[in-house]
DRENVEX-678525 format. One record per atom (N, C-alpha, C): residue in three letters; chain; x, y, z. Coordinates in steps of 0.05 Angstrom, whole numbers, plus 32768, in hexadecimal, padded with zeros to 4 digits. Layout:
  residuo  cadena     x     y     z
      ALA       A     X     Y     Z
...
This chain:
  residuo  cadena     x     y     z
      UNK       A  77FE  7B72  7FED
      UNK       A  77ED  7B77  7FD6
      UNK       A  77FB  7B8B  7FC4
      UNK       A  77FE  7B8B  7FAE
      UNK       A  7804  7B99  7F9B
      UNK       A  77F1  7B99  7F82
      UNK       A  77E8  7BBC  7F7E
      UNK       A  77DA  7BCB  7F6A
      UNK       A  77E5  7BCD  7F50
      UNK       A  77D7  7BCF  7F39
      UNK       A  77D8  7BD5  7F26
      UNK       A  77CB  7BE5  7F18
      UNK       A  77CD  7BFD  7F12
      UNK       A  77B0  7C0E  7F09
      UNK       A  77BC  7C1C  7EF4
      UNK       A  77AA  7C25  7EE6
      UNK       A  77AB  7C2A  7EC4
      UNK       A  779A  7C45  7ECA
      UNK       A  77AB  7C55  7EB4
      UNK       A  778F  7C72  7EB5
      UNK       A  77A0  7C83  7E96
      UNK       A  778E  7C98  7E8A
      UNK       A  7796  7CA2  7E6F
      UNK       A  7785  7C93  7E5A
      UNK       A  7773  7C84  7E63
      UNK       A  7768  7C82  7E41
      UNK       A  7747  7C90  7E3C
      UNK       A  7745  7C96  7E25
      UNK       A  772D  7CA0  7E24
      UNK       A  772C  7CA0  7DFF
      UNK       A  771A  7CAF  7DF4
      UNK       A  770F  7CAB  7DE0
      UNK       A  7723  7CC4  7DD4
      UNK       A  772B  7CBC  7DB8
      UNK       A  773F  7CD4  7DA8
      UNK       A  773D  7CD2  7D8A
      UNK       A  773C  7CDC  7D78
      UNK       A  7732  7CDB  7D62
      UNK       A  7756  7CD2  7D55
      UNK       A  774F  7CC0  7D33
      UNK       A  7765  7CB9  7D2D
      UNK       A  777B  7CCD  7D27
      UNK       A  7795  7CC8  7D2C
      UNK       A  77AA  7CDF  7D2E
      UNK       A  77AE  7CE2  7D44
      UNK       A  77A0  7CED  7D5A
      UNK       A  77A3  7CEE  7D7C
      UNK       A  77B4  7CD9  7D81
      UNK       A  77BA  7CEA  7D99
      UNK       A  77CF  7CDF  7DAF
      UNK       A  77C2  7CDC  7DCB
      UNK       A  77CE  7CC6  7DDC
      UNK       A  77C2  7CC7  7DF7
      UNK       A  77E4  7CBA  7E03
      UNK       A  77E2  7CB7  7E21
      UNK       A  77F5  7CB1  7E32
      UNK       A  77E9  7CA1  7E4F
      UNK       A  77EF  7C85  7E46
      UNK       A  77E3  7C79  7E59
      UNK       A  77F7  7C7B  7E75
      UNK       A  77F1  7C74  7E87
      UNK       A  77FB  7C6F  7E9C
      UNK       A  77F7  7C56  7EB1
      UNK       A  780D  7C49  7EB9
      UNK       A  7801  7C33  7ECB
      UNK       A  7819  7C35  7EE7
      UNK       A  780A  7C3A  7EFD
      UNK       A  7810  7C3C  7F13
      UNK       A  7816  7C22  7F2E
      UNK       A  7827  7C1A  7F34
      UNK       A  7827  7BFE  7F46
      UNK       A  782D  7C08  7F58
      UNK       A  781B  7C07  7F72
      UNK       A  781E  7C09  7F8A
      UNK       A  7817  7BF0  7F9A
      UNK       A  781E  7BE9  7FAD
      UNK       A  7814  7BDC  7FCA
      UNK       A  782F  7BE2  7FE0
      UNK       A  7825  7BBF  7FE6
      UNK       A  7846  7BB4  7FF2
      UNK       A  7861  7BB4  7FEC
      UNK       A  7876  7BB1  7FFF
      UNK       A  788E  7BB9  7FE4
      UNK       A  788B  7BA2  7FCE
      UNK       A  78A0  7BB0  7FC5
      UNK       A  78A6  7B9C  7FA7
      UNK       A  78B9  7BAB  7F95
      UNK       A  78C4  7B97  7F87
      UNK       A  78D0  7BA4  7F6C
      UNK       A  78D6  7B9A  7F5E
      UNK       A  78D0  7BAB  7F43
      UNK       A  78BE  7BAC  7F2D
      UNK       A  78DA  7B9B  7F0E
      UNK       A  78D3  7B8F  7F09
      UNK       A  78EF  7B7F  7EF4
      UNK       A  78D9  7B8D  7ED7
      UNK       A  78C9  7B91  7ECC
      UNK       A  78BD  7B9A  7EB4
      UNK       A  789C  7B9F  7EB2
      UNK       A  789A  7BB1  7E9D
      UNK       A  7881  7BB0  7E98
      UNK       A  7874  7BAE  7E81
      UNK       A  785F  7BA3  7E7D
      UNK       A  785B  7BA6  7E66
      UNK       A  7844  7BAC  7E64
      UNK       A  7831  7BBA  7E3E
      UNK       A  7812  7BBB  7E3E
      UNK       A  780E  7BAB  7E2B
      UNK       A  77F6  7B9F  7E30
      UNK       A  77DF  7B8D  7E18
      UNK       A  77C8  7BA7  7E1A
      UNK       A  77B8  7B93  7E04
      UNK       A  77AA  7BA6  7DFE
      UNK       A  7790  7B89  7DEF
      UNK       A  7780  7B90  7DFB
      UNK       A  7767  7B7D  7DE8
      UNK       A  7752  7B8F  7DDD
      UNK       A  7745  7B83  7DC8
      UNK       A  772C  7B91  7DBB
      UNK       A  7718  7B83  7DB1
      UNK       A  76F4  7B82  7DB5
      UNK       A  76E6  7B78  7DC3
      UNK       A  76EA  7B54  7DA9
      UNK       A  76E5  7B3F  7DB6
      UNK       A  76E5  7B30  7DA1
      UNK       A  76FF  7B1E  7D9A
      UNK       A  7719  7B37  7DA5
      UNK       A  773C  7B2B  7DA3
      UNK       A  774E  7B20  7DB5
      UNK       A  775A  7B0C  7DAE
      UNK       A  776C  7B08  7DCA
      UNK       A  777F  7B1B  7DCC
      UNK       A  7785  7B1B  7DF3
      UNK       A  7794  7B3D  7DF1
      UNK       A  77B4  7B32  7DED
      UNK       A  77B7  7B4E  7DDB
      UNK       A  77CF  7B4D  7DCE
      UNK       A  77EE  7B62  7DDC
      UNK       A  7800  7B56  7DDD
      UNK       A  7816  7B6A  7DE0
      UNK       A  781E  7B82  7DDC
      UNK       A  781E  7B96  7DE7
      UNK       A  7824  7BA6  7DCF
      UNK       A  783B  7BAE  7DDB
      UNK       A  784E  7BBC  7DF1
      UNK       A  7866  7BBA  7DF2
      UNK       A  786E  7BBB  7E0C
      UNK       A  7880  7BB4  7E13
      UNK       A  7895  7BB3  7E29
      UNK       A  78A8  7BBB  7E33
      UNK       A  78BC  7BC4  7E4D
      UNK       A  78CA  7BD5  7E4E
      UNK       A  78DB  7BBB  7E70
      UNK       A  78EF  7BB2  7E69
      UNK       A  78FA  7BAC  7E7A
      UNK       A  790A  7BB8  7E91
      UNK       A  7917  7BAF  7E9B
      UNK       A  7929  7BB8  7EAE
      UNK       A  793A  7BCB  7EB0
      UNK       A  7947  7BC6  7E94
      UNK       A  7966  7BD2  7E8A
      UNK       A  7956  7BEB  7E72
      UNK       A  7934  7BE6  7E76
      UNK       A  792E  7BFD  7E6A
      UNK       A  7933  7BF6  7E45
      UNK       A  7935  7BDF  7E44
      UNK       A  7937  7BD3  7E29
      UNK       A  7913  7BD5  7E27
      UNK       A  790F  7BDA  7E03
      UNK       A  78F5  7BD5  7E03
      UNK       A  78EF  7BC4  7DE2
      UNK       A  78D1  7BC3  7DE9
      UNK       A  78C8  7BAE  7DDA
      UNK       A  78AC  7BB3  7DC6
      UNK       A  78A7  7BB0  7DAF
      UNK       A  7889  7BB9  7D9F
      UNK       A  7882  7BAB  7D93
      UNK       A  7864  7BA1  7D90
      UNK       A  785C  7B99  7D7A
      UNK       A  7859  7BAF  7D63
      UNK       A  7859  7B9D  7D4F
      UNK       A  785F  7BAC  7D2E
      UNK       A  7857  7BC2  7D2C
      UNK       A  783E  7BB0  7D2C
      UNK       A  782D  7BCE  7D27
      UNK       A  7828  7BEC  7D38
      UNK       A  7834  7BE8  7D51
      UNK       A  783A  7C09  7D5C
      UNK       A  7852  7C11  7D5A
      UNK       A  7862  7C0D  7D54
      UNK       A  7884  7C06  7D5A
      UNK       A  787F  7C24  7D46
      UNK       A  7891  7C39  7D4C
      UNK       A  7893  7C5B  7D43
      UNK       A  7876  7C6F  7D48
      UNK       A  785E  7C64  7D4F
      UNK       A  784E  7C6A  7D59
      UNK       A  784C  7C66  7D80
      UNK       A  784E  7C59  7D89
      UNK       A  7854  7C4F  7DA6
      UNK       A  786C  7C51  7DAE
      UNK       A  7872  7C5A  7DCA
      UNK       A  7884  7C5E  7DDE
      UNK       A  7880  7C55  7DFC
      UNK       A  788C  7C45  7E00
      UNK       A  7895  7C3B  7E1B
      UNK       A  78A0  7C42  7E2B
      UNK       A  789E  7C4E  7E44
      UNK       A  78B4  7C58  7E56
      UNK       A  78B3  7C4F  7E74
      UNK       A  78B4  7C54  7E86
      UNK       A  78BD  7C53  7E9D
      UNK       A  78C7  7C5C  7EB4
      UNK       A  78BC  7C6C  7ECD
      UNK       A  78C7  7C7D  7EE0
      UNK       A  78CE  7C6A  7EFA
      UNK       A  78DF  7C64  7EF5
      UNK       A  78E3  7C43  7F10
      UNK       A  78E3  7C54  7F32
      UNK       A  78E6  7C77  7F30
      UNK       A  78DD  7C81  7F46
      UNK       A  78C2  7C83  7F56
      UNK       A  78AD  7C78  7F3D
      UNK       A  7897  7C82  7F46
      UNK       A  7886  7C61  7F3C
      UNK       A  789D  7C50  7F3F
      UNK       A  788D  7C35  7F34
      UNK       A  786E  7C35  7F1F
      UNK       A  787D  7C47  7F0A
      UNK       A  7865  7C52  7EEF
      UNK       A  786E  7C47  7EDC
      UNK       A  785C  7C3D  7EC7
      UNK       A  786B  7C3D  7EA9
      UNK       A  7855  7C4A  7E97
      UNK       A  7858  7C59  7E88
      UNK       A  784A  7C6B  7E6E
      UNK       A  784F  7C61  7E57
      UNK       A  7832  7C62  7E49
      UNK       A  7830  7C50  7E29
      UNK       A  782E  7C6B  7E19
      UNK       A  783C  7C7D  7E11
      UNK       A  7831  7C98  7E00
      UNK       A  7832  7C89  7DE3
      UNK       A  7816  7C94  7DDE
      UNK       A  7809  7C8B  7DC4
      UNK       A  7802  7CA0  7DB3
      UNK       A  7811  7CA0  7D98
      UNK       A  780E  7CB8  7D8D
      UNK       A  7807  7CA7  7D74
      UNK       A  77F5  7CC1  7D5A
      UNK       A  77F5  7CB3  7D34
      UNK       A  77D9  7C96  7D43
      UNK       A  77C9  7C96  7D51
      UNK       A  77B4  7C81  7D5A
      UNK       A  77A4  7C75  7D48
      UNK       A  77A1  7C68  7D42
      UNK       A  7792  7C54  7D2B
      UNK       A  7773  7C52  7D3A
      UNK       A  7764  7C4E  7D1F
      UNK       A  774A  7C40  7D2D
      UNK       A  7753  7C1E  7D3F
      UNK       A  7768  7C12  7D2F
      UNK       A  7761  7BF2  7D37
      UNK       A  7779  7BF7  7D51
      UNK       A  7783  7C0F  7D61
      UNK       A  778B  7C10  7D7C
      UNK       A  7776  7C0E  7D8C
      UNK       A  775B  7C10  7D86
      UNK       A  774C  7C03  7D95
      UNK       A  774B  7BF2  7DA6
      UNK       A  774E  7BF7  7DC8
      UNK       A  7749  7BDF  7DD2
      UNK       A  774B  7BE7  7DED
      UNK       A  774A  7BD7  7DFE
      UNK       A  774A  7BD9  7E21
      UNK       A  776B  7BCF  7E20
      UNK       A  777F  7BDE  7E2B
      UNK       A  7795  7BE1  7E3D
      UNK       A  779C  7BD9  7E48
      UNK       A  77B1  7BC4  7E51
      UNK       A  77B1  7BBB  7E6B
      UNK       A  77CC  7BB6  7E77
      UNK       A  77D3  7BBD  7E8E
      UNK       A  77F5  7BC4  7E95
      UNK       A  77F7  7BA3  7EA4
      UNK       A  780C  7B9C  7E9B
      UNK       A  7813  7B83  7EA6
      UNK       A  7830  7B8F  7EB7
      UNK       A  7836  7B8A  7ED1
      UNK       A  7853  7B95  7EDD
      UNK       A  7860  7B73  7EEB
      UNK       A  7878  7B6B  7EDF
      UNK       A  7880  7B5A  7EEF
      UNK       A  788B  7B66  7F08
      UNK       A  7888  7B50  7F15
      UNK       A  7897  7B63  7F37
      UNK       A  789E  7B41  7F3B
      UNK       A  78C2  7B43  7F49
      UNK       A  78D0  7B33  7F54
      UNK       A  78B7  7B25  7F6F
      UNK       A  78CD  7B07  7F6B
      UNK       A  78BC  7B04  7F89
      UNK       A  78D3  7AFE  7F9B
      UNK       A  78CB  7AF6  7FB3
      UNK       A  78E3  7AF6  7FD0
      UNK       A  78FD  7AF5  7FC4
      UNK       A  7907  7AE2  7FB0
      UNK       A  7910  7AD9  7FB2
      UNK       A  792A  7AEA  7F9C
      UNK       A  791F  7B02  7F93
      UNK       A  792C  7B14  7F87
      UNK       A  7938  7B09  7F60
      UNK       A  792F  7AF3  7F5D
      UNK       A  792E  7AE4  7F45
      UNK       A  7917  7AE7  7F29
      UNK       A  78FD  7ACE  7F3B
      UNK       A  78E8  7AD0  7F2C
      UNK       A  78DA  7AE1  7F30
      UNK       A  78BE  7AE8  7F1C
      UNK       A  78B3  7AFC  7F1D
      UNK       A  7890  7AED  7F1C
      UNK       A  7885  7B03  7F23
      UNK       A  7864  7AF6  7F25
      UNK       A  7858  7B0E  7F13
      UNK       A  7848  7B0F  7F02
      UNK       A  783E  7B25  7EEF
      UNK       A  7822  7B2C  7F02
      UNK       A  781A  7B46  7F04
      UNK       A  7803  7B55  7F0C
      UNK       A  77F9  7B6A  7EF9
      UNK       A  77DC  7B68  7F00
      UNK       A  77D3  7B6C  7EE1
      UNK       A  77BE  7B83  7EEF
      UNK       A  77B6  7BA2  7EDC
      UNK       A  77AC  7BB7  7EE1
      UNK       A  778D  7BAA  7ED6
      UNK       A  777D  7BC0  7EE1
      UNK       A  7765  7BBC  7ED6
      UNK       A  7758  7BBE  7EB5
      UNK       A  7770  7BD0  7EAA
      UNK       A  7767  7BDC  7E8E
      UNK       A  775D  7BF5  7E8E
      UNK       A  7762  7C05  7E79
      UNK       A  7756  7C22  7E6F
      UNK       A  7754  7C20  7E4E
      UNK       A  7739  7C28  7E4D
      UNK       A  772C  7C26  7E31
      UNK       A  7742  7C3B  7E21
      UNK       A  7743  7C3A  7E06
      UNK       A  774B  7C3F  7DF5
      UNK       A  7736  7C46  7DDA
      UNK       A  772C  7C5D  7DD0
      UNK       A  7717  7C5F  7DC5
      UNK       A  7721  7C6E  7DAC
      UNK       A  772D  7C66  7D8E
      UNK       A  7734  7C72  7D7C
      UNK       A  7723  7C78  7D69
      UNK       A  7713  7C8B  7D5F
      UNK       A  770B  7C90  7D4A
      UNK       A  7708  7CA0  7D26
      UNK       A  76FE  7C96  7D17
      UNK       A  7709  7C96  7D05
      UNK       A  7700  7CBE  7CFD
């Protein structure tokens, strides 16, 4: 079994900053990327960035100099620090982590529960 858990979001007025966190524990494994979506009520959930292997990363437009992706591959964590927050960052969070399977190739995606995101104006 392998976990996925999300924690850091809460309610921040526009301009605020928050720092999400997503944590993978269980069984072994190891971890080839991660990435966050993000949905808001009504939207299909959307990408918002990614951080591979080699630590290459990835944004949609609209956070790209506002959003930061990182990665502690000691503590199988990745952090979304979100700074400059918009009202329409609005949304539930959600850490997606590929993790290899046996076979040290393909990967199977596992998905966190979500942490609200509450921007106001």
């Amino acid at each position: 079994q392998v976990h996925v858990v999300e924690s850091g979001g809460g309610l921040v007025q526009a301009g605020g900053s928050l720092r999400l966190s997503c944590v993978v524990s269980g069984s072994t494994f190891t971890i080839n990327a991660f990435n966050w979506y993000r949905q808001a009520p009504g939207i299909q959930r959307e990408f918002v960035a990614g951080i591979s292997s080699d630590d290459s990363t990835d944004y949609v437009s609209n956070v790209k100099g506002r959003f930061t992706i990182s990665r502690d591959n000691a503590k199988n964590t990745v952090y979304l620090q979100m700074n400059s927050l918009k009202p329409e960052d609005t949304a539930v969070y959600y850490c997606n982590a590929e993790i290899f399977l046996p076979d040290g190739y393909e990967v199977y995606s596992y998905w966190g529960q979500g942490t609200q995101v509450t921007v106001s104006s």
